[in-house]
N, C-alpha and C positions, 0 to 999 in steps of 0.2 A: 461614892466608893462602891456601894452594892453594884449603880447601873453599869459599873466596868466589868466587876464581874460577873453577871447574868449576860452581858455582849460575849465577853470571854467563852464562856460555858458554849454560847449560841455557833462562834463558829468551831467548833472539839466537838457539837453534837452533830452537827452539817455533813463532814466527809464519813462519822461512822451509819451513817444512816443508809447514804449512798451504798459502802459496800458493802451493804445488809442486802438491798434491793439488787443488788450486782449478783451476788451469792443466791437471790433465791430464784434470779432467771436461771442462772446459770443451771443450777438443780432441776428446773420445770425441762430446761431443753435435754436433761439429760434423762430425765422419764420416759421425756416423749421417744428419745433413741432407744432408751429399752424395749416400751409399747408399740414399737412395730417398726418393720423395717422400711426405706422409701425404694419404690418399681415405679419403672414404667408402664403402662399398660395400656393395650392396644385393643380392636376390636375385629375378628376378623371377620373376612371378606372377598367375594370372591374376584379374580382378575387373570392376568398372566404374568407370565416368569419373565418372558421380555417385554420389552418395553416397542410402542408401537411404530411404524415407520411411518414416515410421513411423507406422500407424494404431492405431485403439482400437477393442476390441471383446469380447464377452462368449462363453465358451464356450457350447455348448448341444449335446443329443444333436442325432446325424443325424438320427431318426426320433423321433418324441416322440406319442404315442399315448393316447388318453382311454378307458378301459376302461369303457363305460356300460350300464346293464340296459336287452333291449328289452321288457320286463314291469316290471307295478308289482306290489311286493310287500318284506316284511320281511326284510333283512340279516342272515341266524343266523350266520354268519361270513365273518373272513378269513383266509384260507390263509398270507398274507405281511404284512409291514410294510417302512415304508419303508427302501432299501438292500436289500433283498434281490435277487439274480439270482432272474430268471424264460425258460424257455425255452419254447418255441412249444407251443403248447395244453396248456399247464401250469392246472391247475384253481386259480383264486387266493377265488374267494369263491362262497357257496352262497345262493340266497331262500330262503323259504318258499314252495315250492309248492302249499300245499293245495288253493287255489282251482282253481288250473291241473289236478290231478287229478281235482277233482270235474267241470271242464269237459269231460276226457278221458271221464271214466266217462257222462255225459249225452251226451254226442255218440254214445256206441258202444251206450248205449242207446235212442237214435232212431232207430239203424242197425237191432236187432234189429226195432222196431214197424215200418220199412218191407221187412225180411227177408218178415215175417211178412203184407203187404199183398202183399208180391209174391207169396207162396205162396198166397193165396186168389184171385189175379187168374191163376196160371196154372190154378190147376185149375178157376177158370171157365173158358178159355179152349180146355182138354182137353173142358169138356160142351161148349161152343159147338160145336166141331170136331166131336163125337159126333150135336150134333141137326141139323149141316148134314147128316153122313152119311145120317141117317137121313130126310130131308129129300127126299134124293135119292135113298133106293129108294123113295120112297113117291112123287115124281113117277115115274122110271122105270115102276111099278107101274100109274098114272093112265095115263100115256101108251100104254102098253099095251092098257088095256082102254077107250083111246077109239078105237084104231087098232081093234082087234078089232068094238067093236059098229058102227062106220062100215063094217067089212068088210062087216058083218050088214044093214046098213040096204041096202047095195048088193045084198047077194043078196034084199032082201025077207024075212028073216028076223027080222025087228024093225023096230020102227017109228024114227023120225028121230026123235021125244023121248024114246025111252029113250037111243040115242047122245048125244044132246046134255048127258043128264045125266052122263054118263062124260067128257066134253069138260069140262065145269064142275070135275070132281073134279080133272082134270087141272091145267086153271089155276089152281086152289087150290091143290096138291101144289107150281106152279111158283113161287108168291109164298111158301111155306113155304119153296123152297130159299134165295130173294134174303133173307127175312126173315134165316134163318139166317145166310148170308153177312155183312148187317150186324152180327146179335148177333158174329160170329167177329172182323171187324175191329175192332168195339166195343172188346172184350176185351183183341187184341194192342195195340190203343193206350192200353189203361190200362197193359199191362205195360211196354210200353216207357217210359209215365210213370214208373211205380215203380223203374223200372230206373237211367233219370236222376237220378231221386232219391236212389236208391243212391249211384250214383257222384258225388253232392253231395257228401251225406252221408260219405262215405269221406273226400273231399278234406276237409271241416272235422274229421275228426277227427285226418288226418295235419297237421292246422296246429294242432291242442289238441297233440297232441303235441312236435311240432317248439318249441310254445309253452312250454310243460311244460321241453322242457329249455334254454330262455334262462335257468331258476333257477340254473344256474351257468354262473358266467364266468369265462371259459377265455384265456389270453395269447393275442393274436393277435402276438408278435414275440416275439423272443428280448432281453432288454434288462434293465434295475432298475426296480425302484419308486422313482419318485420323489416321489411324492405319496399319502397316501389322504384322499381329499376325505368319506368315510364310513363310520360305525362301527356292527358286528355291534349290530342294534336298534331303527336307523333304519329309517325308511318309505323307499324307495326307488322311484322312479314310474318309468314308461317315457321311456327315455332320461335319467334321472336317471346323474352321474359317479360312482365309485363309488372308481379309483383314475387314478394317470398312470404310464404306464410312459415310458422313453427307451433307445434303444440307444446307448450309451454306447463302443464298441466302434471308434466312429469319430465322434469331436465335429466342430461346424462353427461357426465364427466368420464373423458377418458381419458387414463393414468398409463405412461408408460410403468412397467412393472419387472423389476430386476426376474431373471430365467432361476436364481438361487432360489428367490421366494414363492415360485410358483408352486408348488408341492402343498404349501401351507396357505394357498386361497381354491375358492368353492364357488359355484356360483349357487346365491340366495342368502353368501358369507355380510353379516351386517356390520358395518363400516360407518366411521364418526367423517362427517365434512366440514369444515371450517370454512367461512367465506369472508373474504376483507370487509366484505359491504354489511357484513352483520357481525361486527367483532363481536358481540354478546351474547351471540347465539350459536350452538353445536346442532349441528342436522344430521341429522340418522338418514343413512343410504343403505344400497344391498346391490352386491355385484349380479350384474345382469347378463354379463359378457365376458367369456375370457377367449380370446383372440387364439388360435390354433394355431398361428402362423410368426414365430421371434424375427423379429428384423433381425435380417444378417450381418451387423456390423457393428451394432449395440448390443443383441441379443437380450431385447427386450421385449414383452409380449405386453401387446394394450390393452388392457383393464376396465371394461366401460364399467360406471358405477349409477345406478338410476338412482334419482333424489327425490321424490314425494314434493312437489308443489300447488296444494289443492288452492292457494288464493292466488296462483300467481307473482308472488312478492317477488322470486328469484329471476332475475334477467339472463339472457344470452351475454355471453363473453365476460361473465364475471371468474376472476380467481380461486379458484379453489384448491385448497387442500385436506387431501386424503389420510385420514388414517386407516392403514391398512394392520390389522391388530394380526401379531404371528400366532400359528397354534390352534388346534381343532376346535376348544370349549373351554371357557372359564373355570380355573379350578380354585380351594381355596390357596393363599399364598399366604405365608406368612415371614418375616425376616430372620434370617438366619441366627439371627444373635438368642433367638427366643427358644433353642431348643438347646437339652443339656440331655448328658448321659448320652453322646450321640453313639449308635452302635449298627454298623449295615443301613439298613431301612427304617431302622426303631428309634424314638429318640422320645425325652421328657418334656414336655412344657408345661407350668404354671398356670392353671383355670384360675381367676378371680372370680367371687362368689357374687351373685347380683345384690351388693350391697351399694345406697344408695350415698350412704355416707361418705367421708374421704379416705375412714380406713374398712378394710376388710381381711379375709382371712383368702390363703390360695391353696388348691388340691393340687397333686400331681396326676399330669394323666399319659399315657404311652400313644403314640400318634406314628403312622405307617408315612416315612419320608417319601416322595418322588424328587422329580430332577431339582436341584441347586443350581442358580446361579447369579449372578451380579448383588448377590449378598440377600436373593431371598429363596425360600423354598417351598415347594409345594408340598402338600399336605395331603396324600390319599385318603387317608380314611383318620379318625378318631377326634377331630373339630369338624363341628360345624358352624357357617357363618351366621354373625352376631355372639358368640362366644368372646369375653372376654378374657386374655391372655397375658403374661406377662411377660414384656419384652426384652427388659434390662433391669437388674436390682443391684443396690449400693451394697447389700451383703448376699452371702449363700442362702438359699431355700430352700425350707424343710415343707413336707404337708400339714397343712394345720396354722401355718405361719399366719401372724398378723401381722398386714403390711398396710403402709399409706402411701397411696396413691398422688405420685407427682402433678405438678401444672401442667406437664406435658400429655399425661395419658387422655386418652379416648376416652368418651362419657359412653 
C-alpha cells in the first residue's frame, strides 16, 4: 500500500518540477532582455557607392613582334619552337646564304678591276705631269734663244729671219706646254672618275654584305615564341614571316568601354581582373590606355588595361574580365539603415565600444552625409575605417546603452 502511494506522489512531483524550470528560463530570458538590447554591428570600411562594372576582354602580350627575313632565300633552320623564351638578339633561325656570298665575292671583284684602272690612270697622270715638265724647259729653252737672236738682230749680227725662226720655235715650245697642261687635267679627271667609282663600288659591297648577314635572324625583344609561321625548307622571300614573338612579361587587355563611363576612368586608374583560367585568383591591373578616338557606331572607347606578369603564368588569348570600379577614390561607405536623426548632411550613428565580449555599450556620434545611393551612403568626415558601428537594432538607442551583439555583426 505505502509503494502506491510514494508511485503516486512521484508522478504529482514530475509535472511541478518541470514548470519550476520552465518559469525560471523564462525569468533568465527576460533579464537578459532587460541587460541589453540585440544590434547589428558592422565594421566600417572603405569602398564605393556603386557597385563595379564589369568588362570582357582577351589577354594579349604588351609587345607582340613579326620576325620576318629582309632577303629571299632557303630556311636551313630554327633555333627555337613555339613557348620558348627568347632574349634580345638571340639568333632564332639561319637562310641559306649562298647567293648573298657569291654577290659579296663579285662586288669585291669589280672593286679589284677598278683598283687596277685606277692604277693605270695614275701612272698616266705621273707621264702627263713629266711631259708638262719637260714641255717647260723646252719652252724655257725657246724663249731664250728667241730673246738671244732678237739681241743679235738689234746689234746687226744676224739678220730678222733667222730671229723669227727662234720666235716660231718658241710659240711651238708654248702650245707643247698648254697641250701638256690639258693631257695633265685629262688624266686627274679620269682618276678622280675611277676614284668615285671606287667609293661606289665599296658602298655596294658593304650592302652585299650587310645583306649576307640578314641570312640570320636574330630576336629584336626579349619575349616567347608564339607562333612559327615557317619551316627549315621553305622558300622564304623578302619580307616573308618566319616567326611571332610576344613579351609576355606584362599582358594588356583591351576593354571596349561605354562613352557614359569615361569621365570616371584615369589612366594609372587600378582595376581588379578576373581570368577563367585562374578562377581563384583576382589580379590587380592599371589602365594604361585610353583610346581618344569612340568607334562611331558603338560609341565605345578602348580601354587598354596592363596586367603585371613577372613568372609568365598568364597566356595570350585567355578571357578576361575587367573590373572597372566607378568614382575618383575610395571613401568610407556605410549602409543607409545605420544612420538616425537624419538632417541635410548631418545624421547619428551608433559607435560600439571596443569590447571584446558579446555585449557592450554604444555612444552617439554626428557624421557629415555625402551622396546616398542603392541603400548605402558615404560618409565624409566623423568615422573612420575599422570603427565599429551599429547597423540595425531590435529597439530605440540611447548613449550609454548596453547592447549584445548579434551572430550577424562584424568582429
Amino acid at each position: 500500500m505505502s509503494y502506491k502511494i510514494l508511485l503516486i506522489l512521484g508522478f504529482l512531483i514530475l509535472p511541478i518540477t518541470a514548470c519550476q524550470e520552465i518559469a525560471s528560463e523564462a525569468e533568465t530570458e527576460q533579464r537578459r532582455g532587460e541587460s541589453g538590447k540585440n544590434v547589428d554591428v558592422a565594421v566600417a570600411e572603405t569602398g564605393f557607392l556603386n557597385a563595379a562594372k564589369e568588362y570582357v576582354g582577351t589577354t594579349k602580350p604588351s609587345v607582340e613582334v613579326a620576325v620576318r627575313s629582309q632577303v629571299e632565300g632557303k630556311l636551313l633552320n630554327l633555333t627555337v619552337d613555339v613557348g620558348d623564351r627568347v632574349v634580345r638578339n638571340q639568333l632564332l633561325a639561319r637562310l641559306d646564304d649562298t647567293l648573298l656570298v657569291t654577290e659579296v665575292n663579285k662586288a669585291q671583284a669589280d672593286l679589284a678591276a677598278i683598283e687596277s684602272e685606277q692604277a693605270q690612270a695614275m701612272a698616266e697622270v705621273s707621264n702627263a705631269k713629266a711631259q708638262l715638265e719637260r714641255s717647260r724647259v723646252e719652252l724655257q729653252q725657246a724663249e731664250a734663244n728667241a730673246q738671244r737672236y732678237q739681241d743679235l738682230v738689234t746689234e746687226g749680227a744676224v739678220t730678222a729671219q733667222q730671229a723669227e725662226t727662234f720666235q716660231t720655235e718658241a710659240k711651238v715650245a708654248q702650245q707643247g706646254v698648254l697641250s701638256a697642261q690639258d693631257q695633265l687635267r685629262s688624266r686627274q679627271k679620269a682618276v678622280e672618275s675611277i676614284t668615285g667609282r671606287m667609293a661606289a663600288q665599296r658602298a655596294v659591297i658593304n650592302d652585299r654584305i650587310t645583306r649576307k648577314t640578314y641570312a640570320n635572324l636574330y630576336s629584336p625583344i626579349n619575349g616567347v615564341v608564339l607562333e612559327k609561321t615557317s619551316e627549315p625548307g621553305n622558300l622564304v622571300t623578302a619580307g616573308g614571316e618566319v616567326l611571332q614573338l610576344g613579351d609576355l612579361s606584362t599582358v594588356k587587355v583591351v576593354v571596349p568601354v561605354s562613352e557614359l563611363d569615361l569621365e570616371n576612368l584615369r589612366v594609372g586608374q587600378s582595376v581588379s581582373v578576373l581570368l577563367d583560367a585562374f578562377p581563384d585568383r583576382t589580379f590587380t591591373g592599371e589602365i594604361a590606355r585610353i583610346t581618344p578616338v569612340a568607334d562611331p557606331v558603338s560609341r565605345q572607347i578602348p580601354v587598354e588595361v596592363n596586367l603585371p606578369n613577372p613568372n609568365g603564368n598568364i597566356t595570350s588569348n585567355l578571357l578576361a574580365r575587367v573590373s572597372l570600379q566607378q568614382g575618383a577614390s575610395p571613401r568610407v561607405v556605410i549602409p543607409e539603415s545605420a544612420l538616425n536623426n537624419r538632417e541635410d548632411q548631418q545624421a547619428t550613428i551608433f559607435v560600439v565600444s571596443d569590447s571584446a565580449e558579446s555585449e557592450a555599450t554604444v555612444s552617439a556620434q554626428t557624421v557629415t552625409i555625402g551622396e546616398i545611393a542603392n541603400g548605402k551612403a558615404v560618409i565624409v568626415a566623423g568615422l573612420q575605417p575599422g570603427d565599429r558601428f551599429v547597423v540595425n537594432s531590435s529597439q530605440p538607442l540611447e548613449p550609454g546603452d548596453t547592447v549584445r551583439l548579434s551572430i550577424l555583426s562584424e568582429s
